[in-house]
C-alpha positions in Angstrom: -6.5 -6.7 5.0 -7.3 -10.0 6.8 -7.8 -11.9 4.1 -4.4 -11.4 2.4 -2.8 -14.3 0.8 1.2 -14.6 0.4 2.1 -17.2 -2.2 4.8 -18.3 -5.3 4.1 -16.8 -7.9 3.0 -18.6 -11.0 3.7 -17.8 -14.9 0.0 -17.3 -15.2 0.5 -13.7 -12.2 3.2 -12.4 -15.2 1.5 -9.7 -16.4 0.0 -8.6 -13.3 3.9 -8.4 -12.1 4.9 -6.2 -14.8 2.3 -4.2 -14.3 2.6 -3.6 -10.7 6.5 -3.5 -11.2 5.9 -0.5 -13.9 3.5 1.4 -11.8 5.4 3.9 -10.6 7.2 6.6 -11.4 11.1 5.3 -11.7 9.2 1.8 -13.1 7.6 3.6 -15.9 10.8 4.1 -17.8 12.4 0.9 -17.4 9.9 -1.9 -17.4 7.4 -2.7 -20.4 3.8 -3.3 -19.6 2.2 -3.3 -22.7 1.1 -6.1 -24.6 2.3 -8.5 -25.5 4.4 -9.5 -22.7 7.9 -9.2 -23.5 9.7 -12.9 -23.5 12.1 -11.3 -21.5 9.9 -11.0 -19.0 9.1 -15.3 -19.3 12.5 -15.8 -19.7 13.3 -13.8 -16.1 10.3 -15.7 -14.7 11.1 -19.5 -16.1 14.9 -18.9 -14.4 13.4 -17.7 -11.3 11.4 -20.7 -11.0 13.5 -23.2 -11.4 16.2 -22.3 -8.9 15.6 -23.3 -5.5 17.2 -20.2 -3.5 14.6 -17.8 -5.6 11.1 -16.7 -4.0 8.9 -14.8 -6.4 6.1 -13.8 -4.3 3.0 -11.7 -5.1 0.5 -11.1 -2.5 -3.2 -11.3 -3.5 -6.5 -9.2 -1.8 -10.1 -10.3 -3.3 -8.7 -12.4 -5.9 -6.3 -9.1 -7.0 -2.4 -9.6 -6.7 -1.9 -5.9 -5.0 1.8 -6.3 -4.3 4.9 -8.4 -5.2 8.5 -8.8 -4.1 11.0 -11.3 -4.6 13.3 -13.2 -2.6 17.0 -14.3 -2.9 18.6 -16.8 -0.4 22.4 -16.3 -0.6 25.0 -18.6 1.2 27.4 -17.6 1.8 31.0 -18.7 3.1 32.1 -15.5 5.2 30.9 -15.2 8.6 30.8 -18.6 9.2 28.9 -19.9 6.3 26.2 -16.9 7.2 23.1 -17.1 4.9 21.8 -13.7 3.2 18.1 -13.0 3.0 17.5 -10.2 -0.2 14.6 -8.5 -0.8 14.2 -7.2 -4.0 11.8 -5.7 -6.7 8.9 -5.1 -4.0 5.8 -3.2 -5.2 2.5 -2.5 -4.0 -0.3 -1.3 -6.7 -0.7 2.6 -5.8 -4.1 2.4 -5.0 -2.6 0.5 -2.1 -0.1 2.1 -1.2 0.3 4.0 2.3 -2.3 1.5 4.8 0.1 -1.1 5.8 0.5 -3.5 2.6 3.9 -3.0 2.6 4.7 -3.5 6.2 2.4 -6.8 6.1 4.9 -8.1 3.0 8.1 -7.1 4.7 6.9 -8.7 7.9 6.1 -11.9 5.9 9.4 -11.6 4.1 11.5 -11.4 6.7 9.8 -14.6 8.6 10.4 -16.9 5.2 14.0 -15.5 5.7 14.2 -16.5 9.2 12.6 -20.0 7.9 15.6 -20.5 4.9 18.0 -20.0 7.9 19.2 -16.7 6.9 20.7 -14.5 9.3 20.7 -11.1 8.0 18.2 -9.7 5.6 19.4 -6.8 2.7 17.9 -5.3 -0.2 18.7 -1.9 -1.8 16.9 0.9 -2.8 17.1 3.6 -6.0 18.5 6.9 -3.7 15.8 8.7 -5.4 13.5 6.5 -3.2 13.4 8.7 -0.1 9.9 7.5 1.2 11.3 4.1 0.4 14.0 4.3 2.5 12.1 6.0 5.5 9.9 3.1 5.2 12.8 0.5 5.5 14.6 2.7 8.4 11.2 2.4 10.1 11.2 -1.2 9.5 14.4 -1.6 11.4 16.7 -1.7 8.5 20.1 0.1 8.9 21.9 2.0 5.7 25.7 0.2 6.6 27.4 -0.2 3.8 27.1 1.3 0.8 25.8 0.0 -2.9 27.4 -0.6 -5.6 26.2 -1.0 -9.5 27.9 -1.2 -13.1 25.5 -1.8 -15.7 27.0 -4.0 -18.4 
């Protein structure tokens, strides 16, 4: 796992993201891997790309993007102009899963956090996620508040 490298993601790592994003089991009914790539998917990616508080990040082994997550940096004016760190839409490929990937990504996520000057860092996960959450309780996260959603 030495040889990891954490970059931006380019239009070109698409697929690969889809794929990884649709390899599990909640990802399998909401995300569409198959060819061709769905243009909402290019849509998502071109308006992620060209705003400057966004990360798209995937994380490649060998040549192989094995993971992905992305960031959001939020400003905010509350608690004294406070900025947010969010993590959001991480995923490791399964055959990955469970030797460290995923602490290596958070560890790098929170750092580029720390660099954007954010003070806290958030995400959220599905509640059907109970390893997930372990793994971000283990990380130091802290369940304080509780999440909200309306679909639309």
């Amino acid at each position: 796992m030495n040889d990891l490298i954490f970059r931006r993601a380019t239009a070109a790592d698409l697929e690969d993201i889809v794929a990884l994003l649709a390899d599990d089991e909640l990802g399998r009914k909401r995300e569409d891997p198959d060819p061709p790539l769905n243009p909402r998917y290019v849509d998502a990616f071109a308006a992620i790309d060209a705003d400057r508080n966004q990360y798209l990040a995937v994380v490649e082994e060998g040549g192989e993007i094995v993971g992905c997550l992305q960031l959001t940096f939020i400003p905010g004016l509350s608690r004294l102009g406070l900025w947010r760190g969010q993590i959001e839409s991480v995923r490791i490929s399964s055959a990955r899963r469970g030797g460290g990937l995923g602490k290596r990504m958070f560890e790098w996520a929170i750092e580029e956090c720390r660099r954007h000057r954010c003070e806290i860092v958030q995400l959220s996960t599905d509640k059907s996620r109970t390893d997930a959450r372990r793994f971000y309780e283990g990380l130091g996260f802290v369940a304080s508040h509780e999440g909200m959603k309306l679909a639309l």
